[in-house]
N, C-alpha and C positions, 0 to 999 in steps of 0.2 A: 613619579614617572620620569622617566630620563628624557633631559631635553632635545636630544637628539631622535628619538623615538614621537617627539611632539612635533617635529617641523612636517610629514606628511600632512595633520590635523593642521596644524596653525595657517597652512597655505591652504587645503578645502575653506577653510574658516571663511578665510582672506576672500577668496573670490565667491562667498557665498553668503560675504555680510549683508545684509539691505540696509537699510534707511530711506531716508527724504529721495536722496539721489540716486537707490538704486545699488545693484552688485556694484563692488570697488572687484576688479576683474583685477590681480596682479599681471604688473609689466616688467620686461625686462628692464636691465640698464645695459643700453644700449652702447653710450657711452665707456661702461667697462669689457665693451671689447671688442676684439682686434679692428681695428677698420675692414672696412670691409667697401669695394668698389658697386659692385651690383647688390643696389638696393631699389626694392620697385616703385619708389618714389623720390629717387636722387635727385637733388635739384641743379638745374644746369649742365645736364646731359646722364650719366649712366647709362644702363642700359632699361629701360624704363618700361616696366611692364612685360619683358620676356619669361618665360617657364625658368624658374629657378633663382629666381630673383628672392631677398628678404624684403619680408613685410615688416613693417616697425611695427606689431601690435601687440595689444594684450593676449594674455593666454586666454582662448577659447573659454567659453561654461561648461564644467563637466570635465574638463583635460584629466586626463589619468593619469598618477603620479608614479614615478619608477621606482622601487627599492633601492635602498644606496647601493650603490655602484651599476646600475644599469640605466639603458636608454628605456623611454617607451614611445608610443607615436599616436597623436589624435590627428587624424583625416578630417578634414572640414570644406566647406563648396571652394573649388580651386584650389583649395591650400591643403597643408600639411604642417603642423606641431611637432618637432623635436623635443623632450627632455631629459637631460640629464640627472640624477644625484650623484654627484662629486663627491668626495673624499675632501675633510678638510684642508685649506690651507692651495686649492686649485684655483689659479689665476690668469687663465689661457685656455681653451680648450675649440675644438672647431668640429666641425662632419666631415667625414669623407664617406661614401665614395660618390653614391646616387647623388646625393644631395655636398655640395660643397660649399657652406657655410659658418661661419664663427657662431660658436655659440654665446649667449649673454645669461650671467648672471641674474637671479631674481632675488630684488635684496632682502638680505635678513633672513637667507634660506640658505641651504649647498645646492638647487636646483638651478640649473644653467637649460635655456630656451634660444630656439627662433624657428620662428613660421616662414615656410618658403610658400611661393604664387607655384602648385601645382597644378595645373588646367587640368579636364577628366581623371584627377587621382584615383576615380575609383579602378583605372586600368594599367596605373602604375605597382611596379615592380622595383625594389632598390634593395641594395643591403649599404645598412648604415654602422659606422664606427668610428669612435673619438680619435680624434689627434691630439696631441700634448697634454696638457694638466701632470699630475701625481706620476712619477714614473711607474710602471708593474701595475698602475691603477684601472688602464682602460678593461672596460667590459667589453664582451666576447659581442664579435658584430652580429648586428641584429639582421634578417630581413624581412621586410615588410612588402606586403603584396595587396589591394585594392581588389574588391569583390568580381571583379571582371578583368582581372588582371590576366595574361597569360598565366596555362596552368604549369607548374614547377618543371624543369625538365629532370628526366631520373640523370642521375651521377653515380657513379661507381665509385663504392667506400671503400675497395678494393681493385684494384684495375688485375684483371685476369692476362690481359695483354702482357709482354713485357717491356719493359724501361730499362734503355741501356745509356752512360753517360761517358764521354771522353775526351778528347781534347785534340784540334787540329790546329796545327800552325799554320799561319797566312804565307811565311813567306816574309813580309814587309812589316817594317818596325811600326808603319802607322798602326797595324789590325793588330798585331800577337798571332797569340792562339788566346782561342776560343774555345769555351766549352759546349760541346755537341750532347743534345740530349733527343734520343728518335724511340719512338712507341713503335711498335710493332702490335699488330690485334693478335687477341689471342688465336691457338692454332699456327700461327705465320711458321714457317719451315721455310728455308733456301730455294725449295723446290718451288715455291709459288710467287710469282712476280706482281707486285703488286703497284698502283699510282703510291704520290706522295704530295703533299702537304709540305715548303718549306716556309717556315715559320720565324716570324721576328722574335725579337724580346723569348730567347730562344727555355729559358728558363720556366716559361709558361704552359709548354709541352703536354707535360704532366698533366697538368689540371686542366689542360681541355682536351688529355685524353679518358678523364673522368667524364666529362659530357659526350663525348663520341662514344665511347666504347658501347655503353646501352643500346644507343641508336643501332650502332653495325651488328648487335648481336639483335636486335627485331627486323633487321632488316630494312631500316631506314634511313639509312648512311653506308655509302660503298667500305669495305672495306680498305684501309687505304694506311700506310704509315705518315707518320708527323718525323719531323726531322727542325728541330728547334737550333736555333742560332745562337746563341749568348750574344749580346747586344755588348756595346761598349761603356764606359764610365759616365755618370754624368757631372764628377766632380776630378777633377786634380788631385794624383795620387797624394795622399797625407792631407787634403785640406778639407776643409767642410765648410768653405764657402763658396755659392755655387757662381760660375761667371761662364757666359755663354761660350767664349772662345775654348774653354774648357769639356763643354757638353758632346763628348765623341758622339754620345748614343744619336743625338738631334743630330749632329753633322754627317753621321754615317746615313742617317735614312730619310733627312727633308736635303735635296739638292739644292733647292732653290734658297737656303741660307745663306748668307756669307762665309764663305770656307767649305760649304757643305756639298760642292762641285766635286772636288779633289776626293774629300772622305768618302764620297758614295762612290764615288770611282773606285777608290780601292778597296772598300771591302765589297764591291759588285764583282771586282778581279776576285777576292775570297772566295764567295759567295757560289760563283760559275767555275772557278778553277780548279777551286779545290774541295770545296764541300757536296754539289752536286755529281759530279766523278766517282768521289772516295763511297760517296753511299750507294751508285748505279750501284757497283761493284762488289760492294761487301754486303747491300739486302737484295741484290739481284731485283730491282726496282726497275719497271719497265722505263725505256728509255725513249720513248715520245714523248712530244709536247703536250699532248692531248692526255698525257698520264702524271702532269707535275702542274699543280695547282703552288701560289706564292699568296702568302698570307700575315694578317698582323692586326694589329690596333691602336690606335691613339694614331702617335707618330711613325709606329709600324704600319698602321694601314695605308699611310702615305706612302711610305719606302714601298709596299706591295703593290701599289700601283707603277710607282716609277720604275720599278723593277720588271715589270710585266712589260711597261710600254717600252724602256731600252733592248727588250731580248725578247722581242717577239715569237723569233725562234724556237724559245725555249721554253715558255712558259703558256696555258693556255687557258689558265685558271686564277681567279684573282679572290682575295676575302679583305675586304675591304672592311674593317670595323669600327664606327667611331672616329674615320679618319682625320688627320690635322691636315689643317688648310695651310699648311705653309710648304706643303710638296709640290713639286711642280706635274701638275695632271697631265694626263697624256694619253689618249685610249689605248688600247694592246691591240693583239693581232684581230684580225676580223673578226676571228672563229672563237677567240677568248672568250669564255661563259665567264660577269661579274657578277658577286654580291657583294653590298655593302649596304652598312646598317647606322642610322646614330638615335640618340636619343632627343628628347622636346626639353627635357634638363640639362643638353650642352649643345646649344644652339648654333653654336659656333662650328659641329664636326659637323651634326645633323648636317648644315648649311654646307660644307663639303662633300656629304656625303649624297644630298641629292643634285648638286653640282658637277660629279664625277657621274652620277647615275645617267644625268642629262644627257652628257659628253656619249658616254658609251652606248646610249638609245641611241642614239643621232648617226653614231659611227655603225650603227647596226651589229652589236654585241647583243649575244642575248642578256638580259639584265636584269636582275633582282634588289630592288630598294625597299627596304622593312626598317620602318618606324616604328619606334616605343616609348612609351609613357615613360621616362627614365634615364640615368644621367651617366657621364663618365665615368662607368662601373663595370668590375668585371663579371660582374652575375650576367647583366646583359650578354654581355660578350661570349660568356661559356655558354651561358640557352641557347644564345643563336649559332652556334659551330657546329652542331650535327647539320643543321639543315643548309648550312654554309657550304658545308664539305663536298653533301647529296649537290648541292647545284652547281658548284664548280666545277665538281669531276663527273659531270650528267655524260655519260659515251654519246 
């Protein structure tokens, strides 16, 4: 039998030897890899004991092994088991996106592990995929959902709607031009005026108008167009070493960085001058406040708020997803309907996000704040955009 064919067998073996002392449970080596800061028992500070944190332990009894080259996942009380089988000669490899952890090695195998502190996993949701190792190597991302997890939302493998893309110049050497990318629902004709959705990270469009589109054809989500942005660089044209002075995208949509005063100034002049105008006009978009909804995630959802709260006027709808705490919060107009969403695996938006939610209760916005078992991921993100939409642009 070929040895390669023996290492599923030789690792059951392993964690299913007995003796005097009992199962010998295989452990990672921890030590071969990447460091890693949130560990849930770091000593002299981490972040110690929050959702999403790695466990330094053995793999579970019973763990289910993956075929080469795929992930699989053992759920356990609080926690959750990652593994991998690697491709020979892989020396690196990490999770993204739910779950964002380095993986470890288990010696004498090609299987790479780690257990993250999942609290009620059984209502978590994530889609998971390798970063580094073997190039052309990574398996097809997995998602993994927990018996009480929210049910899947439908996506459209085909969007009926159309997707149109093109390119507007700002005007100003800091912005360029950007590439514009706006859905329209299916049926849309010139004759019919519809609200809109302006959207960060404007490339993303697309794919959440696979999650919308379902919704607006059962009647669950207004009909409404998306108008995506193309976001800026986050590296220095030719280099591929990343340094924050460098990161337009950060600087264009959290103010409150250094430098990031000036950049959200001028791509907000973009943003109001030239992109919201050119599309009244050429989708015949109603031109009320009450009919343009501003939206995003991560660091966009940050930008969607500051955006909302600079231009009161203009904006009366916000989607706040997963936002980054380094925006400078600010409520919007009175009348502004919020939602905003983070997950209990990035404790850090979550904690922005029901800090923003706060803010806007208080200012007497109407407000929607929905937490989820689940991490810096855009599955989250795209489930939650139909119902995003329906509340933002509620008449």
């Amino acid at each position: 039998m070929r040895a390669s064919l023996l290492l599923p067998l030789l690792l059951v073996s392993s964690a299913l030897a007995g003796g005097a002392g009992g199962p010998r449970l295989p452990v990672p080596d921890f030590a071969a890899a990447s460091r890693w800061p949130v560990d849930c028992d770091a000593p002299g500070g981490g972040v110690r004991g929050e959702d999403g944190c790695r466990l330094r332990l053995p793999l579970p009894p019973g763990t289910r092994l993956p075929a080469p080259g795929q992930l699989s996942v053992q759920p356990g009380p609080d926690r959750l088991t990652v593994l991998y089988h690697a491709p020979p000669g892989t020396r690196e490899v990490s999770l993204c996106c739910g779950l964002q952890l380095p993986l470890a090695p288990l010696p004498g195998t090609r299987f790479w592990a780690v257990t993250a502190r999942v609290r009620h996993v059984e209502r978590a949701a994530l889609s998971l995929s390798v970063v580094g190792g073997q190039p052309g190597s990574a398996p097809p991302p997995l998602t993994w959902r927990g018996p009480q997890a929210p049910a899947a939302s439908p996506e459209a493998p085909h969007l009926l709607g159309r997707v149109d893309r093109f390119s507007l110049s700002s005007g100003e050497a800091r912005i360029g031009a950007r590439r514009i990318t706006v859905y329209t629902p299916p049926g849309w004709t010139p004759a019919e005026s519809l609200p809109a959705v302006y959207l960060a990270d404007g490339d993303s469009a697309e794919a959440l108008a696979r999650s919308l589109e379902p919704a607006i054809r059962a009647g669950k989500a207004p009909r409404a167009v998306l108008v995506g942005i193309e976001n800026g660089p986050s590296l220095a044209p030719g280099s591929t070493t990343y340094r924050p002075e460098d990161d337009r995208r950060s600087l264009e949509y959290l103010e409150g960085l250094p430098g990031g005063a000036a950049a959200f100034a001028a791509h907000e002049r973009f943003v109001l001058n030239t992109v919201l105008p050119q599309m009244e006009r050429e989708y015949h978009l109603k031109p009320t406040p009450q009919a343009r909804a501003v939206g995003g995630f991560s660091n966009g959802g940050a930008w969607a708020i500051s955006m909302a709260a600079h231009s009161p006027g203009v904006f009366r709808g916000v989607i706040a997803l997963s936002p980054s705490n380094a925006g400078a919060q600010a409520a919007p107009h009175p009348a502004a309907r919020v939602f905003t969403q983070g997950g209990t695996l990035e404790p850090s938006f979550l904690g922005a996000a029901r800090r923003y939610a706060a803010l806007t209760r208080q200012a007497g916005n109407p407000t929607r704040l929905v937490e989820r078992v689940g991490g810096h991921d855009f599955l989250m993100w795209a489930e939650a955009f139909p119902e995003a939409v329906a509340f933002a642009l509620h008449p």
